[in-house]
C-alpha positions in Angstrom: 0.0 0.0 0.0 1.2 3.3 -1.0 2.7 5.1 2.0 3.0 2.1 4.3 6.7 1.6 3.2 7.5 4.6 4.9 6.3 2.9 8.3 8.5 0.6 8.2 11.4 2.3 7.9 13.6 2.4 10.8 12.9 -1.2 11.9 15.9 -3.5 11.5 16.6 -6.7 12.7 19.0 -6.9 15.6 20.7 -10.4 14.6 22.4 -12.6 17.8 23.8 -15.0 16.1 26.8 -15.4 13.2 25.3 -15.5 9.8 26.8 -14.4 6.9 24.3 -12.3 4.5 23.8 -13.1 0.9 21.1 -11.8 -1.5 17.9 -10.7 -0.5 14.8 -13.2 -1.2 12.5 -12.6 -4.1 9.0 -12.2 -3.2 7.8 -15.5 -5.3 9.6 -17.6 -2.6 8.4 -15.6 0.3 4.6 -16.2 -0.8 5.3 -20.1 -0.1 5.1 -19.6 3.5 2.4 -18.7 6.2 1.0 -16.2 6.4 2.9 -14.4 3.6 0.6 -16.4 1.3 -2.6 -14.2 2.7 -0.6 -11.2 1.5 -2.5 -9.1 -1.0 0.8 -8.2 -3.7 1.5 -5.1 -2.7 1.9 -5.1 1.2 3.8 -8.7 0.7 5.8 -6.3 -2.1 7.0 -3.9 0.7 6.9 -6.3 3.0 9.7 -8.2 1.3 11.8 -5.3 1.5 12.4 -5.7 4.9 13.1 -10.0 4.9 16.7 -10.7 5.4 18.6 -14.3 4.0 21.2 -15.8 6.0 23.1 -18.7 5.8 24.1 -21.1 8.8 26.6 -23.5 9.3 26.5 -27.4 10.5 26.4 -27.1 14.5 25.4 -23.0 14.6 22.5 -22.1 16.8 19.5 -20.0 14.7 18.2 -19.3 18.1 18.8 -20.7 21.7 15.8 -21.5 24.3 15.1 -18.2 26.3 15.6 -15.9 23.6 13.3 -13.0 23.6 14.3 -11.9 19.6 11.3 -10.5 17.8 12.2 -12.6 15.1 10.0 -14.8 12.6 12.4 -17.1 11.0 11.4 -19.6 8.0 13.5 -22.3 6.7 14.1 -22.5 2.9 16.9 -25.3 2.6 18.9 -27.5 5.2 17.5 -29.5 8.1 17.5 -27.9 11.9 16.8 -29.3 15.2 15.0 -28.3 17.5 15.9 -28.9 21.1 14.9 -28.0 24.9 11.8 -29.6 25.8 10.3 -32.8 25.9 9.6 -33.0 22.3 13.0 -32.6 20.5 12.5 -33.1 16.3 14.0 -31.7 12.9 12.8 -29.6 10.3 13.9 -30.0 6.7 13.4 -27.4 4.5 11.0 -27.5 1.4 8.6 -30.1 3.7 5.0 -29.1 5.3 6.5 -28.3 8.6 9.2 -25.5 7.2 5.9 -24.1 5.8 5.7 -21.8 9.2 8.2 -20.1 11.0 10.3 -22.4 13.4 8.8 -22.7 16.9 7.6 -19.1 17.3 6.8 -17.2 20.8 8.8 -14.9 22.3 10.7 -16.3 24.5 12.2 -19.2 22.4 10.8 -22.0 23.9 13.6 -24.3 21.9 17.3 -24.0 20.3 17.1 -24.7 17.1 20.5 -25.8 15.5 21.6 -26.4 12.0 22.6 -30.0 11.3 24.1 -29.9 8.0 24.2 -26.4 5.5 21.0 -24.4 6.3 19.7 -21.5 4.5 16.8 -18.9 6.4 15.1 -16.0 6.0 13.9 -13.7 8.7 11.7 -10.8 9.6 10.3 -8.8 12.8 7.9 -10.0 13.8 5.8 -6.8 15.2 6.3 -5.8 11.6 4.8 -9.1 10.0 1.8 -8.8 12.4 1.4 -5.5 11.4 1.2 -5.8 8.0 -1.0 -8.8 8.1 -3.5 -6.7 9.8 -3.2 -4.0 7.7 -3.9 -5.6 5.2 -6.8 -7.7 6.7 -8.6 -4.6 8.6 -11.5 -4.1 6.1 -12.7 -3.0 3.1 -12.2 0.2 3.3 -11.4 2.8 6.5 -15.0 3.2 7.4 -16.2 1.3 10.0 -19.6 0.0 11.1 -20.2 3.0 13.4 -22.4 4.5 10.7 -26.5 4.6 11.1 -29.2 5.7 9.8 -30.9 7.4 12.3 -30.8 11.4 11.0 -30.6 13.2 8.1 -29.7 17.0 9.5 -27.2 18.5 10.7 -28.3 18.2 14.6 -29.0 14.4 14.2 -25.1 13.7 14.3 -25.1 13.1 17.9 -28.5 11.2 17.7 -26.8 9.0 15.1 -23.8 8.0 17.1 -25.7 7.8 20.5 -27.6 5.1 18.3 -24.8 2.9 17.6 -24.0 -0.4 18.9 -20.8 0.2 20.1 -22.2 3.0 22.4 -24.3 1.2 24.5 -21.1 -0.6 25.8 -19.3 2.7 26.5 -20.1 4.0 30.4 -22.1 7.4 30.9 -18.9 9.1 31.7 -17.1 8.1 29.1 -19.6 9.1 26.7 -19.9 12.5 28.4 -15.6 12.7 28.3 -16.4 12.0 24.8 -18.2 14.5 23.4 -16.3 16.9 25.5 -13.2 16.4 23.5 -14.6 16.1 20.2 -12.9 18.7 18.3 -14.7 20.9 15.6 -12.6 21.2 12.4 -14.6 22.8 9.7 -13.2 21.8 6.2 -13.8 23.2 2.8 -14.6 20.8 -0.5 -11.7 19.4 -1.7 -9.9 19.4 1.4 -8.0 15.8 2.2 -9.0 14.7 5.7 -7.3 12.0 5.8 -4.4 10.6 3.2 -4.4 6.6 2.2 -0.9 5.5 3.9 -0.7 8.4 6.4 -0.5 7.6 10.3 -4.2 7.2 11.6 -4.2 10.4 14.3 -8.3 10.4 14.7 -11.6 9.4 14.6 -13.8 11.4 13.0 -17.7 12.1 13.0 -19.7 14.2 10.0 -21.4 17.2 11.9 -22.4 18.6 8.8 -21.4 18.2 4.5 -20.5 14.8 2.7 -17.2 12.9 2.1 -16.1 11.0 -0.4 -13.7 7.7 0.3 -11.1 6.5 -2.0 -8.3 3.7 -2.4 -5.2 4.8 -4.9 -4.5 1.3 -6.9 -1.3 -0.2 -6.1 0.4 1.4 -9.3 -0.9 4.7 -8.3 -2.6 6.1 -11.7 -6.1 6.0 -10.4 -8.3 6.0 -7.7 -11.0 3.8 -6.9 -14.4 5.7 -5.1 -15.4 3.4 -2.1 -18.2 5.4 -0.4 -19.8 8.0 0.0 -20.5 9.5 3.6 -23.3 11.9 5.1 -24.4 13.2 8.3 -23.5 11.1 11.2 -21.1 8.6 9.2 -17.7 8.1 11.3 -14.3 7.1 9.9 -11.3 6.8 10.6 -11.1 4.3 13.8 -9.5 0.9 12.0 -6.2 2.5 11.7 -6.4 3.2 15.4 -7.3 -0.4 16.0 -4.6 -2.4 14.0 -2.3 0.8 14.8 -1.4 0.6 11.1 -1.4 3.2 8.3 -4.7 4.7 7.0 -6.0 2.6 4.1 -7.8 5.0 1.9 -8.2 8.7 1.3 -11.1 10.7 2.7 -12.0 13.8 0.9 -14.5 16.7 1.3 -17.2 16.4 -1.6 -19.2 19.7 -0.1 -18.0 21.9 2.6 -18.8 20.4 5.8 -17.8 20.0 10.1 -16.3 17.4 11.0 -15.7 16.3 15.0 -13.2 14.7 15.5 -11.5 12.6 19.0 -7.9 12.2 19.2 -5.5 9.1 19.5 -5.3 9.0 22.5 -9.0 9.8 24.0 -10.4 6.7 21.1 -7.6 4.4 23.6 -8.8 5.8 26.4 -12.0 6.5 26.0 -13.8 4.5 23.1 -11.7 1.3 22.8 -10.6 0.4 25.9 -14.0 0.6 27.9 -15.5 -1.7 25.4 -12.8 -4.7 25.1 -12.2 -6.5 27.4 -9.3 -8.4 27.7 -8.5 -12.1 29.7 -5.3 -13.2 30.9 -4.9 -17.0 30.0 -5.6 -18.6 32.9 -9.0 -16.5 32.7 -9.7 -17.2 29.1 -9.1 -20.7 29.9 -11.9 -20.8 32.6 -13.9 -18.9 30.6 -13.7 -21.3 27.4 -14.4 -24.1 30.2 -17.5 -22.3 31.2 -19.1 -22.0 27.4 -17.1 -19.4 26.0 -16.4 -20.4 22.3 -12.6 -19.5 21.1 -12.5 -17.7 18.0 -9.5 -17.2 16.0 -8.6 -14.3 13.2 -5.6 -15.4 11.8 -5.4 -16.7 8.2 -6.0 -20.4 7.9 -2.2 -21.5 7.2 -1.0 -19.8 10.8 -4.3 -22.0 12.3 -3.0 -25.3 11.0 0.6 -24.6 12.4 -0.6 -24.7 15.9 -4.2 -23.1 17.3 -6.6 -24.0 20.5 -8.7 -27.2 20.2 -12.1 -26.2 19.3 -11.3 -23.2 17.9 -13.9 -21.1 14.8 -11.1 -20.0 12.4 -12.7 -16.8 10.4 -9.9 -14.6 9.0 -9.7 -11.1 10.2 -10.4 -10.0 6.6 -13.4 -11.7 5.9 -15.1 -11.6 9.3 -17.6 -8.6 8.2 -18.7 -11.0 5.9 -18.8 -13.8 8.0 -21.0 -12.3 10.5 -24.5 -14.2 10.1 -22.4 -17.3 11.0 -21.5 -16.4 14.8 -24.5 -17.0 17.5 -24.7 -13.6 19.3 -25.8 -15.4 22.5 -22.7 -17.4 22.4 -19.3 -15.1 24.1 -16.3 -15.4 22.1 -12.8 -15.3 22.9 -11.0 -13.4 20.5 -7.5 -15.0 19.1 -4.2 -14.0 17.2 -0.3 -14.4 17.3 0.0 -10.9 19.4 -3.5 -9.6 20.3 -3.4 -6.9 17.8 -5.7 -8.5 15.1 -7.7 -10.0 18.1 -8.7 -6.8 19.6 -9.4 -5.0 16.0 -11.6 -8.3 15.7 -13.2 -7.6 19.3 -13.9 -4.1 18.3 -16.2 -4.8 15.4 -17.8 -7.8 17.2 -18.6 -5.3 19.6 -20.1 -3.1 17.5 -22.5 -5.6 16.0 -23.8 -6.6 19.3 -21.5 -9.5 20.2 -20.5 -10.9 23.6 -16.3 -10.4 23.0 -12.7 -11.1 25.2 -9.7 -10.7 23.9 -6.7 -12.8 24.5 -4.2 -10.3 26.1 -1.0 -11.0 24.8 -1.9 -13.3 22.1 -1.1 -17.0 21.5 2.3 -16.0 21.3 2.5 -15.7 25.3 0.2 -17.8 26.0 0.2 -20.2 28.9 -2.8 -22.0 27.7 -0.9 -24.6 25.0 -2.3 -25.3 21.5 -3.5 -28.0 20.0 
């Protein structure tokens, strides 16, 4: 996406361990592994940028047990093993199991060492889990906040008060609310927000329309997604995934827009209306009739989920509404918790009994299955 490149720059991969560094991986071979697969072409594309290739000799360690390396490393040739627990076994590369990244978690919960000429590739893996829910956040950057109720321009605050996701918020945080809603009046034209920019706020229509639009990946034109009146809101998913904004939002007329800052959506908006479990709760919880549901992509499900699990993609769960029971709760699950609690959040808005996982599968205490 155009624009996202620019948030990665400035993370690098701290390496631990002697590898000598030869050409960089094309993105053809990177789409063979999980989740890269789920990639649409152009996040992999800039993704790719930032995947390093090493090489590592018979008897050198990838990584040693207790590591706490933000690494996700995949390998591409060679055989490893894997040792430190009760369950010591070898990956060769080019087999089903290489498909994922070796015995991932943070911290290592195994050494893995090569046994004969290995070749890897590595990334960060914040920066994987950030683009995968980038790129997986929705259609588009407006959210479900959006009603009917209204047409003029004192209905705005009628039509928010209406939504789903306010009846979770407490009195005084809707009152904190609306008294840091900023005004901003904007003429037509004016960008509001930029496609690949850093999301900042969330915004409501007071008054005027808005137009939304994706730039295509080579950039020569733009694709019109929506159209927005009185009481439409936008802006939130990039607050949620904490990625970069996904589309442009322009002024079609001249308009007011309110908008809450960063910050006050944490603090305010998000927070009061997720809740999250620690694993030991979520465990209890699951044990009590709580059904576990898990947004990654199918591929990072089959390397290692919870038994029992409902696998819908983060991507696709907007469409996959009608098949969760809204008097069932659901646990919410991912690697990290970031595309657990962007999950959570739209759940929530559509009426649905939600946890989140705090700190993901990654740290979890709870096993898989």
């Amino acid at each position: 996406m155009l624009g996202f490149a620019a948030l990665r720059k400035g993370i690098r991969l701290s390496l631990e361990i002697s590898a000598s560094m030869t050409d960089r991986i094309d993105v053809a071979r990177v789409r063979g592994f999980s989740p890269f697969d789920a990639l649409k072409t152009q996040n992999l594309t800039d993704l790719v940028a930032q995947v390093e290739l090493h090489q590592a000799r018979p008897g050198q360690a990838l990584f040693n047990k207790g590591d706490s390396d933000k690494r996700s490393i995949y390998l591409l040739s060679g055989t490893v093993e894997l040792t430190g627990d009760d369950t010591p076994r070898t990956i060769t590369g080019g087999t089903n199991e290489a498909y994922n990244p070796i015995a991932p978690g943070s911290p290592r919960q195994q050494t893995a060492v090569a046994l004969d000429n290995v070749q890897y590739f590595s990334v960060n893996s914040e920066l994987l889990d950030l683009t995968i829910t980038l790129d997986q956040t929705g259609v588009y950057e407006v959210g479900d906040f959006s009603s009917d109720v209204g047409h003029g321009e004192a209905d705005w605050m009628t039509s928010l008060m209406h939504t789903k996701i306010f009846e979770l918020v407490p009195p005084q945080c809707i009152q904190m609310i609306f008294m840091r809603l900023q005004r901003v009046d904007f003429k037509a034209g004016d960008v509001v927000i930029q496609q690949g920019s850093k999301g900042d706020f969330f915004y409501v229509i007071r008054s005027g329309r808005c137009l939304v639009t994706r730039e295509t990946p080579a950039g020569k034109q733009n694709i019109d997604l929506a159209v927005l009146g009185v009481g439409g809101t936008f802006g939130e998913e990039a607050l949620l995934s904490e990625a970069a904004r996904n589309a442009t939002v322009t002024m079609q007329t001249d308009g007011i827009l309110m908008r809450l800052g960063r910050d006050d959506f944490q603090t305010l908006l998000k927070e009061p209306t997720l809740i999250f479990l620690q694993h030991e709760e979520a465990a209890a919880a699951a044990a009590g009739g709580a059904q576990w549901l898990d947004v990654r992509v199918p591929s990072e499900t089959r390397a290692g989920g919870l038994e029992g699990a409902v696998n819908i993609p983060l991507y696709l769960l907007r469409h996959k509404l009608e098949a969760l029971d809204k008097d069932t709760p659901y646990i919410v699950i991912c690697d990290t918790g970031r595309r657990s609690a962007a999950a959570a959040f739209i759940l929530s808005q559509h009426g649905f009994q939600t946890a989140v996982l705090a700190g993901g599968l990654n740290n979890s205490a709870t096993g898989t299955a």
